[in-house]
N, C-alpha and C positions, 0 to 999 in steps of 0.2 A: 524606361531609361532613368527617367528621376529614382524609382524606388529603386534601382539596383545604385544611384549615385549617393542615395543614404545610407544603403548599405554598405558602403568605400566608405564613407566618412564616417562612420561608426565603430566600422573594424580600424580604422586609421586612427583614431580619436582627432580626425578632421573637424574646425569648426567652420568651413565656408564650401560654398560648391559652386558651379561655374556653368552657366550655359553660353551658347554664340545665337539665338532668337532675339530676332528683330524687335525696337522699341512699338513698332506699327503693330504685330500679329498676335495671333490667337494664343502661339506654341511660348512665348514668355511666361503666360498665365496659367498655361497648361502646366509647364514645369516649376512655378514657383506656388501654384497651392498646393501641388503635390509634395514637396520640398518641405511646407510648412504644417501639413497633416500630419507628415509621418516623424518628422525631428523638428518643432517649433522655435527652437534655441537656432536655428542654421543659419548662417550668412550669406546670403545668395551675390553674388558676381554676376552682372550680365552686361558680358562684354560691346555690347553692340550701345547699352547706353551711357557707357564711360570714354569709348577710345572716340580719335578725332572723325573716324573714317564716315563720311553717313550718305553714303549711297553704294550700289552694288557695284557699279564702274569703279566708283574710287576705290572699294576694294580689291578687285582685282588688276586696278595698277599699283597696286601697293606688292599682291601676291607676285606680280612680274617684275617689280621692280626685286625683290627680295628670293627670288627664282622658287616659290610656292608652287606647287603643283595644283591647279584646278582645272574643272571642269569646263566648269563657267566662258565664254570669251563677249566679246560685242557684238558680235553676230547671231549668237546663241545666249542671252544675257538672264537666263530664265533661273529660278530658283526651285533646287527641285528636290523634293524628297520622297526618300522610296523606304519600302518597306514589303512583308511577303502579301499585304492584299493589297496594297496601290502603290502608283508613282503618282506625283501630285507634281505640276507645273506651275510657276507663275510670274510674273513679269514678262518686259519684253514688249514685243507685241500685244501680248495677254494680258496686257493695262486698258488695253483700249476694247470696247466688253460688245462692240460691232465690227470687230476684224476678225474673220475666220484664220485659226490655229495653222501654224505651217504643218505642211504634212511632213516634212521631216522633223519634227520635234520629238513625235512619238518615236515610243522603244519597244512597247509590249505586244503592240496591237499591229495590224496589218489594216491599213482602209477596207471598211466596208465593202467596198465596190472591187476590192482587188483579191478580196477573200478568194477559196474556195467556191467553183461552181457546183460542186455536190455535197449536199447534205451530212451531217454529221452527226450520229445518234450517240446519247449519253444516259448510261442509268447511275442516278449516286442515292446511297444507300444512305437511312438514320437511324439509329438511336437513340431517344431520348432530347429530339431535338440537335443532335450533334454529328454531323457528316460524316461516315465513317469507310466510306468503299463507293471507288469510282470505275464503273464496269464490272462489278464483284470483287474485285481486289481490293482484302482490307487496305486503308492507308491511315497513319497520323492526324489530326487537323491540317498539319502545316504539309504534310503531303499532299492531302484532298487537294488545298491550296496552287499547290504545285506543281502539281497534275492538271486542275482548271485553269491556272494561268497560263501552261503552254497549251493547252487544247482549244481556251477563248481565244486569244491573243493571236492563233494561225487562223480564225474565223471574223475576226473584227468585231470583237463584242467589247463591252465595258467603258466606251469611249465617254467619257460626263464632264460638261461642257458649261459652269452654273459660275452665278454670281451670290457668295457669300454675304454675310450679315453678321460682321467681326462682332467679339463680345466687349471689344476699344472702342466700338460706335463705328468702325469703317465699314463700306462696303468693296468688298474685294473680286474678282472675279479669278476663278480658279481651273484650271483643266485637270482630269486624271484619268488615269487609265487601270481599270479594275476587274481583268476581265474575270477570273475565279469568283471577287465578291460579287460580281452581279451574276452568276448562274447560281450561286449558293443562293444568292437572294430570293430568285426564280422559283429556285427546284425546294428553298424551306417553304415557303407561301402555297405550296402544292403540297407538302405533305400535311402542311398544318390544315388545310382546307376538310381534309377530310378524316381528321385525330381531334379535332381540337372543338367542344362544346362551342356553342354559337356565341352564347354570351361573353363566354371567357373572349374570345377571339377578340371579340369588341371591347370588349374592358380593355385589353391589353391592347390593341392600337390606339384606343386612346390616351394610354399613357408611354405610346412610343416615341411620338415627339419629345415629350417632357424628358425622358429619357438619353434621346439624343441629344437634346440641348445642355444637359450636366454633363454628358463628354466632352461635348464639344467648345464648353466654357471651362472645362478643366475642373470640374467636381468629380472625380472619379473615385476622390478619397472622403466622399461626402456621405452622411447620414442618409438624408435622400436616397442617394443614388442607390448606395446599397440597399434601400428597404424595395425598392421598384427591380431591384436584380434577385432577390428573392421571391417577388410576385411572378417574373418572368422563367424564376428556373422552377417556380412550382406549375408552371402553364406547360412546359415540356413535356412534364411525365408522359409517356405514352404516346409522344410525337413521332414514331417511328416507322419507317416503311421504305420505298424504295420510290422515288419520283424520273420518268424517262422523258428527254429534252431530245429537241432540235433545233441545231445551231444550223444556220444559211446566213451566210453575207450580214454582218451583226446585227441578225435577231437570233430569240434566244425563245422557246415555245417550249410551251409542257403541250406533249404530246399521250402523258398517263401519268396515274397514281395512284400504287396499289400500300396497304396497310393489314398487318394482322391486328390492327387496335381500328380498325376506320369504325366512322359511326355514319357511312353512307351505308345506305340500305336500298337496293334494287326495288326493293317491293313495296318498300314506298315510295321512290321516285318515278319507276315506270309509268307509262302513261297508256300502256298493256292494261286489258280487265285484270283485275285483281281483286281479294279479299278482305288485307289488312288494312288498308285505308275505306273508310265511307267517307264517301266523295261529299251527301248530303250534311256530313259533320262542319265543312266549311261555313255554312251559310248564317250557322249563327254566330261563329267565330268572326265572319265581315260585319253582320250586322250592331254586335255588342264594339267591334274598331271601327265605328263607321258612325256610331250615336255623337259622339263630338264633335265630329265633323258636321251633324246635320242643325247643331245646337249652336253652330259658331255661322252656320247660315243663314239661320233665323235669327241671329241678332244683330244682323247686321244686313 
């Protein structure tokens, strides 16, 4: 949103731009270092900490006083924003971070418990680390997307229920509902299981946190971040194959994963006689990871 809002202000020869994010939240910081990476000269406007109005009630008796159309009411008082991989909820009830969510709140999902009593089988296909066909029907990203959102969403998956660690110092507690991102989640972590060198694997979840944390603080137009999205689209290559799920009552189970790049190998994993593994080659491989261990118990 911000880089297409400096894009407008560019083509415009606009010199300010304008969000409506909270002085409290993440999403101000989100939009104003983005603002100031890509057009530094800009003037940013953020309405929430200039005008009188400073709570969501008083907003929207301002918006009924003035016949605004929202969503929003006192019964329903939540802040909520959506997009094609989540709806994000907050306020309200959802202030208080040991009250369970009303079940009418949700939109995407169906309760757990009221899902589907039978089984629902899913194969989604990759290339390259990038989801490209769900049931063998090629789709877009945002199809893949949209295709798992109404296929989660009738099973009761995606429901995440967490309390935040604002980058303003608050802590916030947040609900969303996601049901697409978390199968994609699922169904990537199963193909990369068995594409994906051991070490790299590890390298690369180590620097997934880090990773999250510069989106999620609004460095997305940051040196960093892009040097760690080039480590991560070089871990793809060769990520490719076909992961098959089962959704029951929101869970979400890999049930196979098959790869024309896999580097699992039958014939060494079987635990069948076999050839290519000597079993006796272990023993000095424990013994040589085992000497430090027997050297930090004799000095101690």
């Amino acid at each position: 949103i911000a880089k297409k809002q400096i894009g407008i202000a560019k083509k415009e020869k606009a010199g300010s731009v304008a969000h409506g994010e909270t002085g409290k939240g993440n999403d101000q910081v989100r939009f104003e270092l983005a603002y100031y990476a890509l057009k530094p000269d800009i003037k940013v406007i953020s309405v929430w900490r200039e005008w009188s109005l400073n709570s969501r009630e008083s907003l929207v008796k301002y918006a009924k006083k003035h016949k605004i159309p929202v969503t929003v009411t006192k019964k329903k008082p939540y802040s909520i924003d959506r997009n094609l991989l989540h709806i994000s909820y907050e306020g309200g009830v959802l202030e208080d971070p040991g009250k369970e969510p009303p079940s009418d709140m949700y939109t995407m999902t169906v309760p757990p418990e009221k899902a589907p009593s039978r089984s629902v089988y899913l194969n989604i296909g990759y290339k390259d680390g990038n989801p490209v066909s769900v049931n063998g029907k090629p789709l877009s990203p945002a199809g893949v997307l949209k295709r798992l959102n109404s296929i989660g969403g009738k099973n009761g998956i995606g429901r995440v229920d967490m309390v935040e660690n604002r980058f303003v110092g608050i802590k916030s507690r947040a609900v969303y509902e996601t049901p697409g991102g978390t199968i994609l989640h699922i169904a990537h972590r199963a193909v990369e299981s068995i594409t994906l060198d051991r070490e790299v694997l590890h390298l690369r979840d180590s620097l997934i946190p880090k990773y999250a944390e510069l989106i999620y603080n609004g460095f997305w137009f940051s040196p960093e971040r892009q040097l760690l999205q080039d480590l991560v689209d070089k871990s793809q290559k060769g990520v490719t194959g076909s992961v098959r799920l089962k959704l029951y009552k929101g869970n979400c189970m890999v049930v196979g994963r098959t790869s024309p790049k896999s580097m699992y190998s039958h014939s060494l994993a079987t635990f069948e006689a076999e050839k290519v593994y000597d079993q006796k080659d272990a023993e000095g491989f424990i013994k040589l990871n085992a000497l430090r261990l027997k050297l930090q118990k004799k000095r101690s």
